[in-house]
MOPAC internal coordinates of N, CA, C and O (Angstrom, degrees):
PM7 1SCF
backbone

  N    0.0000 0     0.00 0     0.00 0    0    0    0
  C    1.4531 1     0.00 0     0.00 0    1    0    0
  C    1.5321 1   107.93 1     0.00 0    2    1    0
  O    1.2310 1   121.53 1   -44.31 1    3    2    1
  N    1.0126 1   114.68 1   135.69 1    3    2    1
  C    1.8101 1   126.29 1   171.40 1    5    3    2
  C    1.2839 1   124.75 1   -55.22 1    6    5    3
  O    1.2310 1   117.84 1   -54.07 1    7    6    5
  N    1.0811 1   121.71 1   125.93 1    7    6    5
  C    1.7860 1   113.62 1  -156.17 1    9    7    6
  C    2.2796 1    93.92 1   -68.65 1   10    9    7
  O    1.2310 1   131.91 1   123.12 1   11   10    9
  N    1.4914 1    94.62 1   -56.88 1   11   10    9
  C    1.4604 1    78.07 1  -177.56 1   13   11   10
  C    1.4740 1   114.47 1   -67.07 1   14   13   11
  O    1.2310 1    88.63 1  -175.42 1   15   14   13
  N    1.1000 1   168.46 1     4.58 1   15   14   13
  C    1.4733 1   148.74 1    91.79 1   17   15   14
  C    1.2557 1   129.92 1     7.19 1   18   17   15
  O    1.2310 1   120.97 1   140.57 1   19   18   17
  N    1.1107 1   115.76 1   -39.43 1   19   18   17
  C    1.5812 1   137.84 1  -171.71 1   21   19   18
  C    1.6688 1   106.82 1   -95.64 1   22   21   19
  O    1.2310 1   126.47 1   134.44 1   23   22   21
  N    1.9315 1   105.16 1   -45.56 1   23   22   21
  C    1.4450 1    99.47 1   159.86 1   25   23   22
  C    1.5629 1   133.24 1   -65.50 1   26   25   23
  O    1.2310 1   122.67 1   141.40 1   27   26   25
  N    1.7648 1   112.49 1   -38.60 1   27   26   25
  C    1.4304 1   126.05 1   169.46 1   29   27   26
  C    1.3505 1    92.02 1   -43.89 1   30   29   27
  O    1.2310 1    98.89 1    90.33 1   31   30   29
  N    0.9878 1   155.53 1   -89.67 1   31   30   29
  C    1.5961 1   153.50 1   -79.07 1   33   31   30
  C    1.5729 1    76.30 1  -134.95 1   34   33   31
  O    1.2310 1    97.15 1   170.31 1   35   34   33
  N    1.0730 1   158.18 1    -9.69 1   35   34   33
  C    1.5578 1   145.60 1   164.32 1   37   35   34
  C    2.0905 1    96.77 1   -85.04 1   38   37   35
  O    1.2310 1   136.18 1   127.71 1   39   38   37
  N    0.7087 1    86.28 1   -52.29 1   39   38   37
  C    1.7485 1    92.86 1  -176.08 1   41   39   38
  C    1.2563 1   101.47 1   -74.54 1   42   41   39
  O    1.2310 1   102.33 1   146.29 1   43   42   41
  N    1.5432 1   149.94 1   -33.71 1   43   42   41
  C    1.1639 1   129.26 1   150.04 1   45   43   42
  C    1.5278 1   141.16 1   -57.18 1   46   45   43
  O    1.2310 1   128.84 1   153.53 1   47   46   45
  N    1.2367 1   100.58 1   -26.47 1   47   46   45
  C    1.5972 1   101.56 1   177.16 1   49   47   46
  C    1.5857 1    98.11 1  -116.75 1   50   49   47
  O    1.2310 1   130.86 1   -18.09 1   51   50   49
  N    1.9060 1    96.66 1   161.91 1   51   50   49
  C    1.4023 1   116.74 1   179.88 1   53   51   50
  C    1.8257 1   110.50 1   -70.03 1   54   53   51
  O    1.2310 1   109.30 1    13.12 1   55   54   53
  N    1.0900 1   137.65 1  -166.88 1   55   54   53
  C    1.4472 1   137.21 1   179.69 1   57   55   54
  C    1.6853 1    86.92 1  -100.10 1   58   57   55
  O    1.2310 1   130.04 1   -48.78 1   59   58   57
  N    1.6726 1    98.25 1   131.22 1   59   58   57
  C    1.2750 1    99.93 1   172.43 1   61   59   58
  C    1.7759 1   115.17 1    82.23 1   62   61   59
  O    1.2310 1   118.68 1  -168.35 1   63   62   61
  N    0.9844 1   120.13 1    11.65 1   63   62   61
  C    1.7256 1   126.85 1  -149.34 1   65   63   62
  C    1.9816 1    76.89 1  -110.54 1   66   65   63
  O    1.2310 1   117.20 1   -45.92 1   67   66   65
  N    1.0737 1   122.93 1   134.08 1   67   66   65
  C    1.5846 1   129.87 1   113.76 1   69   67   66
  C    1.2027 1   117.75 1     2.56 1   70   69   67
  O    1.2310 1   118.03 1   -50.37 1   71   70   69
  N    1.9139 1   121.35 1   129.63 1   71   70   69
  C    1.4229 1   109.20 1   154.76 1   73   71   70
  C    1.7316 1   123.60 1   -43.07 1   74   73   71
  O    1.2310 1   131.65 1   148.25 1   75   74   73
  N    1.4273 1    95.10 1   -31.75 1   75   74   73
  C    1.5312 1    87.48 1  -167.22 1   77   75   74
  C    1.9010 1   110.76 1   -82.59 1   78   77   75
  O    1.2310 1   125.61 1  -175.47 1   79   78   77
  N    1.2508 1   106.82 1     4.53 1   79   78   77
  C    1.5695 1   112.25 1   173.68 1   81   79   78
  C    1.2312 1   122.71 1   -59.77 1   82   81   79
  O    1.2310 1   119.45 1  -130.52 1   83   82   81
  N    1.4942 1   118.66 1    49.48 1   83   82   81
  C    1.4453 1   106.67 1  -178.96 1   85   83   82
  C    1.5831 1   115.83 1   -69.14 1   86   85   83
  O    1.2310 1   127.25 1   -38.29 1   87   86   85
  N    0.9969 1   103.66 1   141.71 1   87   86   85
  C    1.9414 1   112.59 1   161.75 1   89   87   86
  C    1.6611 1   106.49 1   -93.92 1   90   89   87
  O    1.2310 1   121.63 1   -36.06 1   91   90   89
  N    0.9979 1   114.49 1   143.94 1   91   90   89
  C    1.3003 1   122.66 1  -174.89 1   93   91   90
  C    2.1371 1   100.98 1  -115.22 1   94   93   91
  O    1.2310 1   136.44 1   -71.15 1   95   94   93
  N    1.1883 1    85.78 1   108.85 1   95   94   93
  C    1.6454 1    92.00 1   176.64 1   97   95   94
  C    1.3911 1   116.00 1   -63.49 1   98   97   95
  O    1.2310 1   116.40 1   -67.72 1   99   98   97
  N    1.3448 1   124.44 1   112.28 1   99   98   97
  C    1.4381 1   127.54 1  -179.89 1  101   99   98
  C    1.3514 1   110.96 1    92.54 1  102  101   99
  O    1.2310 1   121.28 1  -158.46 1  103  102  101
  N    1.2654 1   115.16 1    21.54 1  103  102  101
  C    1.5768 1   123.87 1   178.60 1  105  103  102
  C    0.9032 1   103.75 1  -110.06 1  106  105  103
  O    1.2310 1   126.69 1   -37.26 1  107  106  105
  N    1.3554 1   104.74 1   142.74 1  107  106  105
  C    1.6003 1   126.25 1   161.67 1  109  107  106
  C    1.3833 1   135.07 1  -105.99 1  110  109  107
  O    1.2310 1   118.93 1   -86.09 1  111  110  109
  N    0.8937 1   119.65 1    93.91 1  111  110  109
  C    1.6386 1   124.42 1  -168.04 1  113  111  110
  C    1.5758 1   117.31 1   -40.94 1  114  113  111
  O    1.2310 1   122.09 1   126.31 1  115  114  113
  N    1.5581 1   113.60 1   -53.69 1  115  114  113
  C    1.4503 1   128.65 1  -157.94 1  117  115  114
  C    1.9943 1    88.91 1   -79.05 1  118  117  115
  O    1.2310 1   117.68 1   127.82 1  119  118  117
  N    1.5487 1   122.02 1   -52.18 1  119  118  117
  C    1.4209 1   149.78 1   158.87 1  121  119  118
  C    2.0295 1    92.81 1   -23.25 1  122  121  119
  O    1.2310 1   128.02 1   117.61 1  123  122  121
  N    1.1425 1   102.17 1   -62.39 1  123  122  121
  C    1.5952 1    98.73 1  -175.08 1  125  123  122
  C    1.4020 1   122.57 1  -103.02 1  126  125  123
  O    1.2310 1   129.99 1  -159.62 1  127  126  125
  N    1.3705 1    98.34 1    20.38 1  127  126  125
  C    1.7604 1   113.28 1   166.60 1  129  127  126
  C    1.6426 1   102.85 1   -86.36 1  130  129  127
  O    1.2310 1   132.55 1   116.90 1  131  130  129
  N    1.5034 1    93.37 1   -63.10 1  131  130  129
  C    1.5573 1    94.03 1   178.08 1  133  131  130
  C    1.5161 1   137.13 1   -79.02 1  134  133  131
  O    1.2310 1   131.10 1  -160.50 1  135  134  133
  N    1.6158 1    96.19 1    19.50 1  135  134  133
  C    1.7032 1   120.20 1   160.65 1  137  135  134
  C    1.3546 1    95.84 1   -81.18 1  138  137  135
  O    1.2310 1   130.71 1    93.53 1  139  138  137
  N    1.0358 1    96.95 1   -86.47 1  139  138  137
  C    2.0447 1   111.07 1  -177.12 1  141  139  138
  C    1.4742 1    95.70 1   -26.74 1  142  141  139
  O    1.2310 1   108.32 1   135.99 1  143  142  141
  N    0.8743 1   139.44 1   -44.01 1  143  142  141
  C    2.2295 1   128.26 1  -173.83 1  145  143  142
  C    1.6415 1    88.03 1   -76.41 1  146  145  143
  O    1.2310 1   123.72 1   100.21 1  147  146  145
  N    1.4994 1   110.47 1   -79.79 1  147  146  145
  C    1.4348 1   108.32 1  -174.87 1  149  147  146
  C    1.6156 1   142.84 1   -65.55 1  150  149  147
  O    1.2310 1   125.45 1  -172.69 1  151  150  149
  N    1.5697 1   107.14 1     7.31 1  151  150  149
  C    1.6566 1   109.64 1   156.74 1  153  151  150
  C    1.2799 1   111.93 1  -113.36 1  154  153  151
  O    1.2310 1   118.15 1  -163.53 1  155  154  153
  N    1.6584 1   121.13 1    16.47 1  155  154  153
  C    0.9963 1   123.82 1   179.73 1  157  155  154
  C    1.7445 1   140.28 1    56.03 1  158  157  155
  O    1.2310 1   136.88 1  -138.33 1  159  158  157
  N    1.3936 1    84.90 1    41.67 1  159  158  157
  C    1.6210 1   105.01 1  -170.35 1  161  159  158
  C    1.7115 1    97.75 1   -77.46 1  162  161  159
  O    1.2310 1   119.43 1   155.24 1  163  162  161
  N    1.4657 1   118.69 1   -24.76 1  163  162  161
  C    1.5206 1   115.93 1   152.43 1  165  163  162
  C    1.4930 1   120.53 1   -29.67 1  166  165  163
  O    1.2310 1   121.37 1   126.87 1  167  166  165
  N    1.1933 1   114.99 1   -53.13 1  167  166  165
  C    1.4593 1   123.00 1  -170.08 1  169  167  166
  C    1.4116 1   121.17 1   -50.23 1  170  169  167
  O    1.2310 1   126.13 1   143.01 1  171  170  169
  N    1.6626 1   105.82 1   -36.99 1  171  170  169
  C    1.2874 1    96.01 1  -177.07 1  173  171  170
  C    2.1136 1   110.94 1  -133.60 1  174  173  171
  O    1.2310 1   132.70 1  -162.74 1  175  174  173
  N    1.3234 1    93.08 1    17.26 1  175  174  173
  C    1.6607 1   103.95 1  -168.85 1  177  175  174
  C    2.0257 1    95.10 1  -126.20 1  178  177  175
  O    1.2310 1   125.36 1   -36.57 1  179  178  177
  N    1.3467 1   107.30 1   143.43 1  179  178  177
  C    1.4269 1   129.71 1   163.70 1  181  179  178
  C    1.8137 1    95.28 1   -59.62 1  182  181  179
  O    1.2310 1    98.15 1   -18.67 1  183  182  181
  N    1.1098 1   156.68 1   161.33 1  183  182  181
  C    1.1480 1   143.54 1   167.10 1  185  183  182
  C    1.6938 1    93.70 1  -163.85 1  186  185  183
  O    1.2310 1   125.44 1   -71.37 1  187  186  185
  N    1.2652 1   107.15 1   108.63 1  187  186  185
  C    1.7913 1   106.46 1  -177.76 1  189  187  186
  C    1.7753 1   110.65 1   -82.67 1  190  189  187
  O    1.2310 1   120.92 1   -39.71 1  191  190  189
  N    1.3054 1   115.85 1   140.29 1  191  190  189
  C    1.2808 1   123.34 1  -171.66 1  193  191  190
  C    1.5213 1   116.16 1    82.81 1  194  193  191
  O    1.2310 1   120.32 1  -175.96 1  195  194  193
  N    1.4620 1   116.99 1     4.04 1  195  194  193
  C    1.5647 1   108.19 1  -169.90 1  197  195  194
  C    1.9977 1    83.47 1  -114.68 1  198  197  195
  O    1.2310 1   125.15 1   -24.93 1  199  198  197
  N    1.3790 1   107.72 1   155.07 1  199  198  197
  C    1.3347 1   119.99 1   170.04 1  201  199  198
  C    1.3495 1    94.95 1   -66.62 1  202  201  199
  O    1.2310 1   123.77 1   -20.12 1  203  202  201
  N    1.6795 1   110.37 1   159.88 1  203  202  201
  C    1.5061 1   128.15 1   172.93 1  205  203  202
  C    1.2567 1   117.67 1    25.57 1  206  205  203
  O    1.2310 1   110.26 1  -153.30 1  207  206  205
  N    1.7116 1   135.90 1    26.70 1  207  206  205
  C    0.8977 1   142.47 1   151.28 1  209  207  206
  C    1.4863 1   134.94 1   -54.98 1  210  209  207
  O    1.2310 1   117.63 1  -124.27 1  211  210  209
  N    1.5533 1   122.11 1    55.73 1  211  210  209
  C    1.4548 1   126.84 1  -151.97 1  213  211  210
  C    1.4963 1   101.31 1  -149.50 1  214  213  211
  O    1.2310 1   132.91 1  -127.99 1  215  214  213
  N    1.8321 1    92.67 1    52.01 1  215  214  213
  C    1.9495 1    95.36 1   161.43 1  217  215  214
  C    1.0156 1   130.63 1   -95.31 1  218  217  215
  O    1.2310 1   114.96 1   -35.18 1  219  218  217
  N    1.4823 1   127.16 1   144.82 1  219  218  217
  C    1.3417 1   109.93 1  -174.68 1  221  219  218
  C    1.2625 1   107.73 1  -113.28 1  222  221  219
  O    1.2310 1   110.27 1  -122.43 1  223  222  221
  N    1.3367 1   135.88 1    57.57 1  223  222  221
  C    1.3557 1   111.27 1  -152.57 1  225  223  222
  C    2.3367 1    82.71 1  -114.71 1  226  225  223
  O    1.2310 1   134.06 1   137.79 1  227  226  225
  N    1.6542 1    90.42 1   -42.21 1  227  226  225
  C    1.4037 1    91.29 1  -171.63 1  229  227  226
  C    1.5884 1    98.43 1  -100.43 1  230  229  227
  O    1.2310 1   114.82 1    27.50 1  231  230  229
  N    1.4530 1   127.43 1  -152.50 1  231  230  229
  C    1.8157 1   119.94 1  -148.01 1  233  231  230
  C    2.2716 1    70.95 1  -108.62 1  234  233  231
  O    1.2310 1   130.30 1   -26.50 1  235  234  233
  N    1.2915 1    97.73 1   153.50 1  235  234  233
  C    1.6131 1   106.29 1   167.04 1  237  235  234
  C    1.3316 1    98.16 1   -88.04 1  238  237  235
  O    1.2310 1   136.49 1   -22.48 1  239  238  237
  N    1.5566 1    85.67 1   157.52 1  239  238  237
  C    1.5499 1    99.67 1  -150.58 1  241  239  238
  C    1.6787 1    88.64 1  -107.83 1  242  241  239
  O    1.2310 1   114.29 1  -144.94 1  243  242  241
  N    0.9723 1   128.42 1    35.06 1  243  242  241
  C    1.1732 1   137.45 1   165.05 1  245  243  242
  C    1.7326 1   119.04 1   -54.46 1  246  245  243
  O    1.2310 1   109.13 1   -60.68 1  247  246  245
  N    1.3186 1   137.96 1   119.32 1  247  246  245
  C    1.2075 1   127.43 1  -163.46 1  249  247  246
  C    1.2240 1   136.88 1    65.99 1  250  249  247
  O    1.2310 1   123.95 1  -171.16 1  251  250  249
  N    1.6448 1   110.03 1     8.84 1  251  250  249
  C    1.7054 1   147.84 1  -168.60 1  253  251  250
  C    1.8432 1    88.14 1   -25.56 1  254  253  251
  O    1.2310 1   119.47 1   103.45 1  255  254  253
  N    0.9211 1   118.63 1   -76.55 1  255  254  253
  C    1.1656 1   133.25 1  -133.18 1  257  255  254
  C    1.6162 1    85.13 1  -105.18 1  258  257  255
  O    1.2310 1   101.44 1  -146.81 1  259  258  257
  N    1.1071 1   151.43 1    33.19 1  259  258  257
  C    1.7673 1   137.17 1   122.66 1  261  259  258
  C    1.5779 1    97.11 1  -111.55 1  262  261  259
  O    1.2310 1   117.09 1  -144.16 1  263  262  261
  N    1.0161 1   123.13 1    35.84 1  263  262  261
  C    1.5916 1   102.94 1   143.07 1  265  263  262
  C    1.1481 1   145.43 1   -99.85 1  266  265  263
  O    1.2310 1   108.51 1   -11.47 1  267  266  265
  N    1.4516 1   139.09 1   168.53 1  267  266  265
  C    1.0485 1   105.01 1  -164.26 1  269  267  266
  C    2.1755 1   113.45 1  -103.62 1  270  269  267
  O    1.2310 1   133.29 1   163.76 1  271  270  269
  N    1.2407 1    91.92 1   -16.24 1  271  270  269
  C    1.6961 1    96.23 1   179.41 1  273  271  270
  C    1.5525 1   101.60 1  -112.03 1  274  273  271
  O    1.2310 1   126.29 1   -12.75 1  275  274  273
  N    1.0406 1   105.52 1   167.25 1  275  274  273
  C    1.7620 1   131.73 1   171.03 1  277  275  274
  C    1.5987 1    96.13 1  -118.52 1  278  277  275
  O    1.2310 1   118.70 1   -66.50 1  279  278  277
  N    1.6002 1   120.08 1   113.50 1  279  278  277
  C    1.2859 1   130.35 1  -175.46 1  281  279  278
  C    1.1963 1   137.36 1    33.47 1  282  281  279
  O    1.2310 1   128.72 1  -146.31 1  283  282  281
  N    1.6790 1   100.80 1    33.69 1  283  282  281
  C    1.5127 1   114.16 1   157.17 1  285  283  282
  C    1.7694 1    98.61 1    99.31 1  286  285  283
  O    1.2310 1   114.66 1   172.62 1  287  286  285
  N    1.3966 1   127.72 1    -7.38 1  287  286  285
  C    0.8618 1   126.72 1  -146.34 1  289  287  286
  C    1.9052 1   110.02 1  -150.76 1  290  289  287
  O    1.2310 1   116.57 1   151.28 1  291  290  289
  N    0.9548 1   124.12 1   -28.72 1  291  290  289
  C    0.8985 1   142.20 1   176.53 1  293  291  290
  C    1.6396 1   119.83 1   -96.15 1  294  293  291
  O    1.2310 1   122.66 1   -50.61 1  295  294  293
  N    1.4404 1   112.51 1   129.39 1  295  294  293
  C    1.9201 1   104.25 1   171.04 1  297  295  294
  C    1.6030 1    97.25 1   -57.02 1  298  297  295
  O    1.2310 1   117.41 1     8.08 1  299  298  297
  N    1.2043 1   122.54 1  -171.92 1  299  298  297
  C    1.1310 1   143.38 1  -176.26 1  301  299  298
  C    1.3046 1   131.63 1  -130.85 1  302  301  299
  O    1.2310 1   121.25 1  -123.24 1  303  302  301
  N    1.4242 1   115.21 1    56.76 1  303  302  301
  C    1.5627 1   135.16 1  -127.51 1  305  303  302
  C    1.8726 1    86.25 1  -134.60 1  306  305  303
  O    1.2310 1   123.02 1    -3.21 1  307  306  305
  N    1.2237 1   111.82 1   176.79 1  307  306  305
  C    1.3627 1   109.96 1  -172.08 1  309  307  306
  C    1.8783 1   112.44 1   -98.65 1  310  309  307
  O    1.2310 1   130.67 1   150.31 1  311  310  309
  N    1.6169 1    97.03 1   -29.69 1  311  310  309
  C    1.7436 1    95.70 1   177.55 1  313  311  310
  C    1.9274 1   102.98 1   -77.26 1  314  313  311
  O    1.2310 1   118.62 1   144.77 1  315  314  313
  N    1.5122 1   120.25 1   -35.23 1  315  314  313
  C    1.3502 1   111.96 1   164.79 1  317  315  314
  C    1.6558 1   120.43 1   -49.89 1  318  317  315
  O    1.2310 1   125.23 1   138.46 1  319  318  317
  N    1.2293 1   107.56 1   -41.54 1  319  318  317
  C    1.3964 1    99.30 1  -179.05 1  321  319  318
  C    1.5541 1   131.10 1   -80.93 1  322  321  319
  O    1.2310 1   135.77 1   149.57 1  323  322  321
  N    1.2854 1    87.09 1   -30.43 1  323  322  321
  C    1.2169 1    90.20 1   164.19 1  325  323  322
  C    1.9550 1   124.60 1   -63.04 1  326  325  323
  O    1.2310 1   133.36 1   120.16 1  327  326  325
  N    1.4200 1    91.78 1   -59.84 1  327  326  325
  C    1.7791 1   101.19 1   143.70 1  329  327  326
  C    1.5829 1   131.99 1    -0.14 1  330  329  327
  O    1.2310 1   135.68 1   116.25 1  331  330  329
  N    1.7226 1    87.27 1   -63.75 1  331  330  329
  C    1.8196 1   106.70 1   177.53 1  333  331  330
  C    1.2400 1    90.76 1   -71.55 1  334  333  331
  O    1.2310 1   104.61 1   112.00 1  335  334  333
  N    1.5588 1   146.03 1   -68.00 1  335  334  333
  C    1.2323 1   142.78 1   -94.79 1  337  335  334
  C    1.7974 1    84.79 1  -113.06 1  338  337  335
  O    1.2310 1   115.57 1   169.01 1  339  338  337
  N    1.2017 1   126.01 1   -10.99 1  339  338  337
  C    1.8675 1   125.16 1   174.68 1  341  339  338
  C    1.6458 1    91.88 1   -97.46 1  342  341  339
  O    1.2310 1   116.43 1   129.56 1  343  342  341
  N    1.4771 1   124.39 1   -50.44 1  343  342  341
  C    1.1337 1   117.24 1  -165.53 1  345  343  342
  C    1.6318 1   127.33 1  -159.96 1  346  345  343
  O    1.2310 1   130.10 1   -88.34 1  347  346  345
  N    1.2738 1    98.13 1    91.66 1  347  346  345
  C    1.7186 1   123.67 1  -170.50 1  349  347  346
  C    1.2122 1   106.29 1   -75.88 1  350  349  347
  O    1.2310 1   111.67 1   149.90 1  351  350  349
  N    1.4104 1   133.29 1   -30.10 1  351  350  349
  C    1.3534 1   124.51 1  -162.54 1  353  351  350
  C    1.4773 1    86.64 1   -83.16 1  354  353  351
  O    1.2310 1   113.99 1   126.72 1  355  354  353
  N    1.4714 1   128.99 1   -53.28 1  355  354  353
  C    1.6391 1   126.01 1  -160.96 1  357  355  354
  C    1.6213 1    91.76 1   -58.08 1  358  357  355
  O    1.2310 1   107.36 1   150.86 1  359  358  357
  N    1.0254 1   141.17 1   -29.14 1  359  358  357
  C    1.3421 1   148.33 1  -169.92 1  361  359  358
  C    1.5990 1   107.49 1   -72.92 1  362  361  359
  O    1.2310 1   116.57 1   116.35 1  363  362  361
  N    1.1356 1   124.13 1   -63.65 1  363  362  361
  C    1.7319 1   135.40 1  -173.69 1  365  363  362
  C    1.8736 1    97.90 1  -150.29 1  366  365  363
  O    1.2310 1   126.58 1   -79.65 1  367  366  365
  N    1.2062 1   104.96 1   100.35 1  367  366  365
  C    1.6989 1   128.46 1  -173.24 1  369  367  366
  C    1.4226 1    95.88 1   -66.10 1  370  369  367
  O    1.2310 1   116.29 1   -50.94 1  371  370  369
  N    1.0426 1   124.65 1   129.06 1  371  370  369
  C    1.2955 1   125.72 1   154.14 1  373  371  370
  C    1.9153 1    90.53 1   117.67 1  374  373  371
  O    1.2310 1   120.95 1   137.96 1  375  374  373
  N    1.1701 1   115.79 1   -42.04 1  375  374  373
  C    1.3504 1   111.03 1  -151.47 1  377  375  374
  C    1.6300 1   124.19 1   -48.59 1  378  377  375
  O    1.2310 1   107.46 1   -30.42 1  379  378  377
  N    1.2113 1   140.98 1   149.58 1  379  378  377
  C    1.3596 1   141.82 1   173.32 1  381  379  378
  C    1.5612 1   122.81 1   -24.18 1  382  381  379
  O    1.2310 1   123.45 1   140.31 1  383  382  381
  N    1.3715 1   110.99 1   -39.69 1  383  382  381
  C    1.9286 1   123.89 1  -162.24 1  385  383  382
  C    1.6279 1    83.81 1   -92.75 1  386  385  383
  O    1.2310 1   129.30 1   -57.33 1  387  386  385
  N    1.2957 1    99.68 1   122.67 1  387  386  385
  C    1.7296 1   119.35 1   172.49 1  389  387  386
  C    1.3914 1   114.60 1   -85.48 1  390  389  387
  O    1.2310 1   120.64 1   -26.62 1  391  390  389
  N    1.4041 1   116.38 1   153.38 1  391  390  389
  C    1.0303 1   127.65 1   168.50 1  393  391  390
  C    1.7085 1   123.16 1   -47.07 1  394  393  391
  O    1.2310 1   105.95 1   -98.38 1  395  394  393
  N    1.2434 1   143.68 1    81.62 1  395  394  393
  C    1.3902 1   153.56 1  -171.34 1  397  395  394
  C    1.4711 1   115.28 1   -53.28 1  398  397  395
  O    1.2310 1   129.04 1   126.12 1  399  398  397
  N    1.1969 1   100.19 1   -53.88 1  399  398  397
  C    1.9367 1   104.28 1   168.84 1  401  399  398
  C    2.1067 1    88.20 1    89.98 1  402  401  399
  O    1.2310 1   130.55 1  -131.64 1  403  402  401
  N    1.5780 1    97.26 1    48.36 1  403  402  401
  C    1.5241 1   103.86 1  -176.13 1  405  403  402
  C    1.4764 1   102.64 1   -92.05 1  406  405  403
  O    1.2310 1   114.91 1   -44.82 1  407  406  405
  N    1.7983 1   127.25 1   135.18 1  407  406  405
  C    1.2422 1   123.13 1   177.79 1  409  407  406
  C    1.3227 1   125.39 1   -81.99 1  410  409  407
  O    1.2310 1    96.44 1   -53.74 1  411  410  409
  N    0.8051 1   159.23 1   126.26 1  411  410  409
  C    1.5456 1   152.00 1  -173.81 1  413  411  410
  C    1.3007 1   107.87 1    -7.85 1  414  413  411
  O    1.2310 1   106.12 1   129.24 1  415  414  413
  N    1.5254 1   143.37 1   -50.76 1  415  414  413
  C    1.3161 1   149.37 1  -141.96 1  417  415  414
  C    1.7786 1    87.54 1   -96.45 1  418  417  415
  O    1.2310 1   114.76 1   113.95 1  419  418  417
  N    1.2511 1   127.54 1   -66.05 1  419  418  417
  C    1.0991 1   141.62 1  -175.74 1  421  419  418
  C    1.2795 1   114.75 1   -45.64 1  422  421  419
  O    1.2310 1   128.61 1   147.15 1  423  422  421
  N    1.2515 1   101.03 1   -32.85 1  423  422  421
  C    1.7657 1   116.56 1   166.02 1  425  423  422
  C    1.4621 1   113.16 1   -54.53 1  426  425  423
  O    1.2310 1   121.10 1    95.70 1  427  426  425
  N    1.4995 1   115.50 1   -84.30 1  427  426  425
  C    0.9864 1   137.51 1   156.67 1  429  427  426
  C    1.6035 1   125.12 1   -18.71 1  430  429  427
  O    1.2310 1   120.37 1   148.43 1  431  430  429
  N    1.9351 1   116.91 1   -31.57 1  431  430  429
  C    1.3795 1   110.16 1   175.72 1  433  431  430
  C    1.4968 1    71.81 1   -86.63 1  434  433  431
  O    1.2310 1   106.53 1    79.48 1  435  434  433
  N    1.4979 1   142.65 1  -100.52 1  435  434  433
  C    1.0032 1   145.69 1  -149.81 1  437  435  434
  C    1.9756 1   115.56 1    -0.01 1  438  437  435
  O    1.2310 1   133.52 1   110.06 1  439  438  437
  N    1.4833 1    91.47 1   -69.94 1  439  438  437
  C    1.4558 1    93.40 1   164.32 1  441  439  438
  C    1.6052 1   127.84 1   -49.40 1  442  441  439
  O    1.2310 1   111.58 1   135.68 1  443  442  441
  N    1.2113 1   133.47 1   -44.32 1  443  442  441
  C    1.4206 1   136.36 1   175.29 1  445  443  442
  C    0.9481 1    92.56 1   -67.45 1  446  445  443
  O    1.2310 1   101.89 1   127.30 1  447  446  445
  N    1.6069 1   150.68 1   -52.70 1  447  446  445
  C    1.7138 1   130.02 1  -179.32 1  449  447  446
  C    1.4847 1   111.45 1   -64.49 1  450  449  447
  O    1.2310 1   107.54 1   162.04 1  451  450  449
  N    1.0029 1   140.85 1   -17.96 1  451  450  449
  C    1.5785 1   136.52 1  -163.11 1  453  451  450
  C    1.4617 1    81.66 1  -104.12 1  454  453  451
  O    1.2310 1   106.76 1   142.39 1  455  454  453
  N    1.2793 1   142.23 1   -37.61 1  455  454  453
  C    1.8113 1   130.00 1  -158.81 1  457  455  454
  C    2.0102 1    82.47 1   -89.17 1  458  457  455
  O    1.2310 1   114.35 1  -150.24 1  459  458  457
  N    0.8088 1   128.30 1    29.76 1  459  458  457
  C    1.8944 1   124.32 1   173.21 1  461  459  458
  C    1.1367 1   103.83 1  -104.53 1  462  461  459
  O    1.2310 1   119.08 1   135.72 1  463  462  461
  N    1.5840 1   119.35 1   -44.28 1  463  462  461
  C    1.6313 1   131.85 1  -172.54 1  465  463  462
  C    1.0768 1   114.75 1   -62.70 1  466  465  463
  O    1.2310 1   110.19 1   -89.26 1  467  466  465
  N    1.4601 1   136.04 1    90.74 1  467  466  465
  C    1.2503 1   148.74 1  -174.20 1  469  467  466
  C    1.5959 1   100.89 1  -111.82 1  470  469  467
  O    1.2310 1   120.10 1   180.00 1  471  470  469

């Protein structure tokens, strides 16, 4: 195994955390709670802990963060998701999840709230 491999994956997760425990550097959890209510990711995602969060249009995001891909296609890593979460269509054209018009930062809380959903 590659020593920096071994360092990534110590500096990505908390002590005791799950592979899938990513921390998202410069994320804000509470910051990308109240994205998810106010860009209306309710509308079309299951979203646990958010009020009236019971869309079905995209997959519920139930267990967000132990899976292992981001839209079938993607690892499930924090710069991929974030990735998806500015721009899904450049990712898989055509697909259901619209273009958001998310800024880098917004990204980034977005991601630290979806890596909580265990």
């Amino acid at each position: 195994m590659k020593w920096w491999f071994v360092l990534l994956a110590m500096v990505a997760l908390p002590a005791g955390a799950a592979p899938s425990g990513w921390i998202v550097t410069g994320g804000d959890v509470q910051r990308g709670r109240v994205l998810a209510q106010s860009m209306g990711c309710a509308n079309c995602h299951t979203i646990p802990g958010l009020p009236h969060a019971d869309g079905n249009v995209g997959p519920p995001l139930t267990r967000f963060a132990d899976r292992t891909f981001i839209a079938g296609v993607l690892r499930n890593e924090p710069a991929n998701l974030q990735h998806w979460l500015r721009h899904p269509q450049q990712i898989v054209p055509g697909n259901a999840m619209p273009e958001m018009g998310l800024d880098e930062q917004q990204a980034l809380d977005l991601a630290a709230f979806l890596y909580t959903l265990h």
